[in-house]
C-alpha positions as CSV (number, residue, x, y, z in Angstrom):
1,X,-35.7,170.4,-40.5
2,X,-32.4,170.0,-42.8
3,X,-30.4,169.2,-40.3
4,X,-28.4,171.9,-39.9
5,X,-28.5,172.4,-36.1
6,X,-25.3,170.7,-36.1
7,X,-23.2,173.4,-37.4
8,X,-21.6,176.3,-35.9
9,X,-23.5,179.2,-35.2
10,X,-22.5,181.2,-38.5
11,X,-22.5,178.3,-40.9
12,X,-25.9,178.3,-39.4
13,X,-27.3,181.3,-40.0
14,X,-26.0,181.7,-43.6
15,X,-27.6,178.4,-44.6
16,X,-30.9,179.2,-43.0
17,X,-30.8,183.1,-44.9
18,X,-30.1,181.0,-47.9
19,X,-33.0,178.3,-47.8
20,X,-35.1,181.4,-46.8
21,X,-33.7,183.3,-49.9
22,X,-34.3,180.1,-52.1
23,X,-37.6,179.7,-50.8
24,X,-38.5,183.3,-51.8
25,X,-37.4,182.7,-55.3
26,X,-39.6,179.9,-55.6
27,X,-42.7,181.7,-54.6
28,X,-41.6,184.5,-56.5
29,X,-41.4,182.8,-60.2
30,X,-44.6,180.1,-59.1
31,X,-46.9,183.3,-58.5
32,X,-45.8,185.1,-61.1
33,X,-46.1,181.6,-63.7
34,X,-49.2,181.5,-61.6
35,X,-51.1,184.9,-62.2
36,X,-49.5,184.9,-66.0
37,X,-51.6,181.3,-66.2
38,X,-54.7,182.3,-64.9
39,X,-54.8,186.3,-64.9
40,X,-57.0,186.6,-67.8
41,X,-59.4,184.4,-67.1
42,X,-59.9,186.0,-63.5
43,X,-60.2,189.5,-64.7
44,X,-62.8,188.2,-67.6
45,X,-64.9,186.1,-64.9
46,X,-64.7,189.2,-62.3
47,X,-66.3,191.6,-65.5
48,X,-62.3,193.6,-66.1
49,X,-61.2,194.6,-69.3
């Protein structure tokens, strides 16, 4: 993956909750860019105000 088997067993663990946590973030601000982008033009094709 990122290579991060080779560390300890805590060093571990708090930089795979971190990629997680980055990961998250990501998703978070692309949906949200996402359904700003295209929201309108969904709710007009699907007959919403």
């Amino acid at each position: 993956m990122f290579g991060i088997e080779s560390l300890a067993g805590n060093a571990q663990a708090a930089v795979l909750v971190s990629v997680v946590l980055v990961e998250a973030m990501v998703l978070y601000v692309g949906y949200g860019a996402l359904t700003r982008a295209l929201g309108p033009s969904v709710q007009r094709l699907i007959g919403g105000e």
